[in-house]
C-alpha positions in Angstrom: -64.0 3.3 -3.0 -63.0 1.3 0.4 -59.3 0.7 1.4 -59.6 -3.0 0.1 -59.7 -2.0 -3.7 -57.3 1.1 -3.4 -54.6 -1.7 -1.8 -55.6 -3.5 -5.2 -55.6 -0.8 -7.7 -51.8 0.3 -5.8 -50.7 -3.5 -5.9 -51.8 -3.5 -10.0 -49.8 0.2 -10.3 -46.5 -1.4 -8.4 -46.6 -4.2 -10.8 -47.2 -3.0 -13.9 -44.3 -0.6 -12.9 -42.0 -3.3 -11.7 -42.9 -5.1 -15.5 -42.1 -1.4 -17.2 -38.7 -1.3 -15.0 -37.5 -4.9 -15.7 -38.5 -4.7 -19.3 -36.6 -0.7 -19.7 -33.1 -2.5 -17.7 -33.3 -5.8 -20.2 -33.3 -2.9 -23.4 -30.5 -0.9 -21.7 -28.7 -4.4 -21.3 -29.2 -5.6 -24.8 -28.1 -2.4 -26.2 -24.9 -2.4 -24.4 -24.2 -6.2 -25.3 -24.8 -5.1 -28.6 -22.2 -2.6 -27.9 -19.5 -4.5 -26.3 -19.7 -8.1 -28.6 -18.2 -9.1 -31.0 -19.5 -8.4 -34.5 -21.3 -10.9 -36.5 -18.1 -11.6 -38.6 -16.1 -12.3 -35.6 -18.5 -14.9 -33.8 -17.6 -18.3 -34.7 -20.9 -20.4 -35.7 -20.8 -24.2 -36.5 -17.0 -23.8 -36.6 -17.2 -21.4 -39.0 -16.8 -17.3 -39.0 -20.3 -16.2 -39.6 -20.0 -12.8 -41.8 -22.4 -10.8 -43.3 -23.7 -12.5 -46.8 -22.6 -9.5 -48.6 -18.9 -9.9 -47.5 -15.9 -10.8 -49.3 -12.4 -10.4 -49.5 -12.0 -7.8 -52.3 -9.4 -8.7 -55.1 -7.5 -5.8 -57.1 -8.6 -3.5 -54.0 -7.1 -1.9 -50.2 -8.1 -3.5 -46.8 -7.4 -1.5 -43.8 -8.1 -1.0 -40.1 -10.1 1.8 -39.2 -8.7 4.3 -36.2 -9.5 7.0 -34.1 -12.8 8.3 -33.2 -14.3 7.2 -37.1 -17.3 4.5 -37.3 -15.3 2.0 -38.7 -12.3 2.1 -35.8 -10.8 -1.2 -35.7 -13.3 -2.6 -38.0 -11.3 -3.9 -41.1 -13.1 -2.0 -44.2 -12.3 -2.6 -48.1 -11.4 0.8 -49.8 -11.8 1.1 -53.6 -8.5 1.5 -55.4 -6.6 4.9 -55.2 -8.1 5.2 -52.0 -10.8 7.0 -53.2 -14.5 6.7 -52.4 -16.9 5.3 -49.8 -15.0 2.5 -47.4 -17.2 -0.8 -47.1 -16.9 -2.6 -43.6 -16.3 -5.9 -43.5 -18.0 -6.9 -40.2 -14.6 -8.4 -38.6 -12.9 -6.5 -36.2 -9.1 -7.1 -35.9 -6.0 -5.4 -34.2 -3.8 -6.7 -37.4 -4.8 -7.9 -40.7 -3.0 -8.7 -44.1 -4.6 -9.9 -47.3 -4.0 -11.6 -50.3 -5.3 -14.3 -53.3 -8.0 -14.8 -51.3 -6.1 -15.5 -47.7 -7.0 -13.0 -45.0 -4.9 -13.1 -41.2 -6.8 -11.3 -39.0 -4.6 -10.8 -35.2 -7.2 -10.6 -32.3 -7.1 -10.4 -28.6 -9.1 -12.1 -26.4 -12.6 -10.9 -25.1 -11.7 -12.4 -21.4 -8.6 -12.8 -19.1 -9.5 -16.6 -20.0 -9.3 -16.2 -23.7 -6.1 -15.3 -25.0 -4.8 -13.8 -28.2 -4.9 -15.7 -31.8 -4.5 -15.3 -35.5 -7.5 -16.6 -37.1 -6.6 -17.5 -41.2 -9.8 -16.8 -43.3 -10.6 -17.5 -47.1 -12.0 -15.3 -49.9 -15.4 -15.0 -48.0 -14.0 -14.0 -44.9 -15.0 -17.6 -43.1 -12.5 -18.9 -40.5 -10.6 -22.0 -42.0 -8.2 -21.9 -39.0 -7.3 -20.5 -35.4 -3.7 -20.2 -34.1 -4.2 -19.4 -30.0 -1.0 -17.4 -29.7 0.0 -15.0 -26.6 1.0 -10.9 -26.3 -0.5 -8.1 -28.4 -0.9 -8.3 -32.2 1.9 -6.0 -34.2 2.5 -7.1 -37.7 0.6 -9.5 -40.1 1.9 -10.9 -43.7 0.7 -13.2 -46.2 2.5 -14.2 -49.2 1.2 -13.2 -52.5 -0.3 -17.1 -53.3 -2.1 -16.5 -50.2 -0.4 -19.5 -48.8 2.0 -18.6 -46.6 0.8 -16.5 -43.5 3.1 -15.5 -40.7 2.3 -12.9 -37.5 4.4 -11.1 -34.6 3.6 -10.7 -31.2 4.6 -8.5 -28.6 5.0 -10.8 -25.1 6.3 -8.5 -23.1 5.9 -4.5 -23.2 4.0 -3.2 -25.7 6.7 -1.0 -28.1 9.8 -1.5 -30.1 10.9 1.1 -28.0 10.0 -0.8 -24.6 13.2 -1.8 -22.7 13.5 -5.7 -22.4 10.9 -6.3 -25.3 10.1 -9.3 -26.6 8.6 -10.7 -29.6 7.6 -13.9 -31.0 7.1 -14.3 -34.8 5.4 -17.3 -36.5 4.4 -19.1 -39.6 2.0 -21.3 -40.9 1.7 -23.0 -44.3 -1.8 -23.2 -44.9 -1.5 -25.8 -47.8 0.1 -28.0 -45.6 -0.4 -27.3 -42.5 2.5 -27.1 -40.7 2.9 -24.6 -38.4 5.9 -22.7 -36.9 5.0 -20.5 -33.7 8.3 -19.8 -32.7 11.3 -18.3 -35.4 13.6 -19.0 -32.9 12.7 -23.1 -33.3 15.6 -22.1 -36.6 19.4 -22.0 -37.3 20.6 -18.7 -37.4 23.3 -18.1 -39.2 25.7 -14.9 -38.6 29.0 -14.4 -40.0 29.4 -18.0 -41.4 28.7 -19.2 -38.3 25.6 -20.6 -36.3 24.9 -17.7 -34.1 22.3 -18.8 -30.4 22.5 -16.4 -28.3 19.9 -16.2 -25.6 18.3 -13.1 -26.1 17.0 -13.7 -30.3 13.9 -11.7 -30.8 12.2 -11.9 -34.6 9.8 -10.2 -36.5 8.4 -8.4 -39.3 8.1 -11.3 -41.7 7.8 -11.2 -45.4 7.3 -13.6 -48.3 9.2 -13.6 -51.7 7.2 -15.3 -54.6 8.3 -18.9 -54.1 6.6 -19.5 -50.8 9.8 -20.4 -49.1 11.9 -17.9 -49.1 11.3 -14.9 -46.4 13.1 -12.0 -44.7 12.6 -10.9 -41.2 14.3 -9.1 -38.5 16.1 -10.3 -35.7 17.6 -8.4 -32.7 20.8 -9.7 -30.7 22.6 -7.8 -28.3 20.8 -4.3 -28.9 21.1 -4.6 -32.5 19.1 -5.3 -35.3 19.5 -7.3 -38.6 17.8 -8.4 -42.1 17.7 -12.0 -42.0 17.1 -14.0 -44.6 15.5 -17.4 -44.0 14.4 -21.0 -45.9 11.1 -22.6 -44.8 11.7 -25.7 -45.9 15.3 -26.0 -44.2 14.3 -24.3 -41.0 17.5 -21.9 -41.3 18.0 -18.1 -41.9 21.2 -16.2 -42.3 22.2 -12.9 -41.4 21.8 -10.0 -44.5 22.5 -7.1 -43.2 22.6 -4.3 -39.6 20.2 -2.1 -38.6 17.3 -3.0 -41.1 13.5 -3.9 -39.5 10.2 -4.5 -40.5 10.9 -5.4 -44.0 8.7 -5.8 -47.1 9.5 -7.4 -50.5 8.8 -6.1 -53.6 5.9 -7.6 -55.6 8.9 -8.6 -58.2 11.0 -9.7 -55.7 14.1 -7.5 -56.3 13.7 -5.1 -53.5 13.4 -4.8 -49.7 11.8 -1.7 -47.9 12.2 -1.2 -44.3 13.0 1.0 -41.2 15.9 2.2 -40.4 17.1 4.1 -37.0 18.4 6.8 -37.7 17.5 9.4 -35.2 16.6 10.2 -31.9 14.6 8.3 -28.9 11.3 10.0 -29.8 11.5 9.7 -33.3 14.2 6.7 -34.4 12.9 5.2 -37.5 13.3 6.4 -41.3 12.3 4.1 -44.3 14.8 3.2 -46.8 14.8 0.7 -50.0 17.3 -1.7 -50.6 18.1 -3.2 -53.7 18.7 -7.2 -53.2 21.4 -7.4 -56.2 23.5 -4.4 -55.9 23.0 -3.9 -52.2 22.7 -0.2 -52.3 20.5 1.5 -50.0 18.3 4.4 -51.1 16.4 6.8 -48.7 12.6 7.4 -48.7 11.5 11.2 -49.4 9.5 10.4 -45.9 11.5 12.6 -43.4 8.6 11.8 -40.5 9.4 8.8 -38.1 7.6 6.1 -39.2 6.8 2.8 -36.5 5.1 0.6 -39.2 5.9 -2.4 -41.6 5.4 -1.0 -44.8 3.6 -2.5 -47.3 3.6 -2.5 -51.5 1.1 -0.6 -52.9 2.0 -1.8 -56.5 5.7 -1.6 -57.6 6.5 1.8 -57.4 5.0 2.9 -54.3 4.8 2.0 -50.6 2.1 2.3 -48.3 2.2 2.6 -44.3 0.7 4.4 -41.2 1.7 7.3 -39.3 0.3 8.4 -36.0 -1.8 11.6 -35.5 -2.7 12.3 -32.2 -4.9 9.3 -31.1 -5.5 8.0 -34.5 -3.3 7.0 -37.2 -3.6 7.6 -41.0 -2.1 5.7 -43.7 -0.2 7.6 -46.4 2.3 6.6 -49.9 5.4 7.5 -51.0 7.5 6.2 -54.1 9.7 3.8 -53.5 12.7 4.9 -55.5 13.3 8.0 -53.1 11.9 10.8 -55.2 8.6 13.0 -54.9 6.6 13.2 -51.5 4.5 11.5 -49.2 0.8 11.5 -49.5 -2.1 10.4 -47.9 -4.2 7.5 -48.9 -7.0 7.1 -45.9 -7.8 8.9 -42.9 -8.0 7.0 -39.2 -7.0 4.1 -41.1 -3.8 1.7 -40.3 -3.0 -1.9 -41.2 -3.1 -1.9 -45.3 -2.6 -4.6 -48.1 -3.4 -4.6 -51.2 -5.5 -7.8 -52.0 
């Protein structure tokens, strides 16, 4: 064969290996967009969340956010009651999310420098009804139990409770009406029959009683913490009680749970129970710090998440201060009860 079909035959062999190499890099570059975007459920389409047709919020069930090293780590999955048997994802992938009547909050941040943090409000099939752009990480998500009332907190500067100089911003949003609140400290605070304004007001953890109106938070002032107690409707909260955070109502209204510092730097918080009429205050038979807004399993008990090495499980205990703790679900954080 002369030289001039060898330079062929090598010129065919280069290309059809330049076609093998392009088409090898555009698989290895699918599979990793595959990797790093969003999932289905978290893609708006048409102005709508676009979830698997499968998908729903459960009702008379347990949402949670996977953690750790599992399959399912910060994928929001449904978990049969009891916490027993096979998880289902969900497709959406959250850093927070609450749930109930139908009402999911799901607390994301953004993909890019360019795209900031929001709380997306979704219905019973998981579709995006509305997006709050919002700033700082995710750290506690509530809706009421009508499913009307959702609220959020966000860390906007540092990243813990035990940060120096943290700040938070907690808001609310009715979703019947609309009207939206990004900012607690847009209210009248009320301390010690007076209207307290100090500069450095930081809220969070917020929770709804039954009426849609009526919530509890906390607020810190001057290195301190307190249960507040706030109206909706008249844009004013009032002072309840010292060294209370994170709270969560009852399902019948009569009782607040919350954390409590207690001990040292490394491991402050304890959760106790306080009744709303007597005001006495019980202890938890949880002796293990516990960094988490708790949340009502059913009357009786009280669900939250404690860290284990880098993952986090969530685990019960009664919430009349007897028995022992117990764990619900593995690499899991985040629950509600839908």
């Amino acid at each position: 064969m002369n030289a001039s079909g060898l330079s062929t035959r090598g010129r065919v062999i280069v290309l059809v290996a330049a076609v093998a190499l392009l088409a090898a890099a555009g698989t290895v570059y699918i599979l990793r967009a595959r990797a790093v975007a969003p999932s289905p459920a978290a893609v708006p389409r048409n102005g709508a969340q676009a979830v698997p047709r499968q998908t729903t919020l459960p009702r008379g069930e347990l949402v949670m956010v996977g953690a750790g090293a599992s399959a399912d780590s910060g994928m929001v999955v449904a978990v049969p009651p009891g916490g027993e048997g096979r998880p289902v994802s969900t497709g959406l992938r959250c850093k927070r999310f609450y749930a109930a009547a139908g009402t999911g909050v799901c607390l994301r941040v953004g993909a890019t420098l360019t795209v900031g943090s929001e709380a997306i409000v979704l219905d019973e099939r998981l579709r995006e009804v509305r997006r709050v752009a919002l700033a700082g990480i995710p750290s506690r998500a509530r809706v009421s139990a009508s499913g009307r009332m959702v609220a959020w907190t966000f860390f906007v500067s540092g990243d813990s409770y035990l940060s120096v100089g943290f700040s938070t911003r907690a808001g609310i949003l009715d979703t019947r009406t609309g009207t939206l609140v990004k900012s607690l400290e847009d209210f009248t605070l009320e301390k010690d029959g007076r209207i307290h304004s100090p500069i450095d007001l930081n809220y969070w953890g917020v929770t709804f009683a039954s009426d849609d109106n009526r919530f509890y938070a906390t607020v810190s002032t001057s290195g301190r913490t307190y249960l507040v107690q706030g109206d909706f409707a008249k844009r004013r909260m009032r002072v309840l009680r010292e060294n209370a955070e994170c709270p969560s109502l009852s399902p019948d209204g009569t009782r607040v749970v919350y954390k409590k510092r207690v001990g040292g730097e490394s491991d402050p918080w304890r959760l106790y129970r306080l009744d709303l009429a007597s005001g006495r205050e019980t202890k938890l038979a949880e002796d293990a710090n516990v960094d988490d807004q708790a949340a009502w399993l059913d009357d009786r008990t009280v669900m939250y998440s404690k860290l284990r090495g880098d993952s986090s499980d969530v685990w019960t205990v009664p919430a009349d201060g007897s028995g022992r703790p117990q764990v619900l679900m593995r690499d899991a954080f985040s629950p509600a009860s839908t």
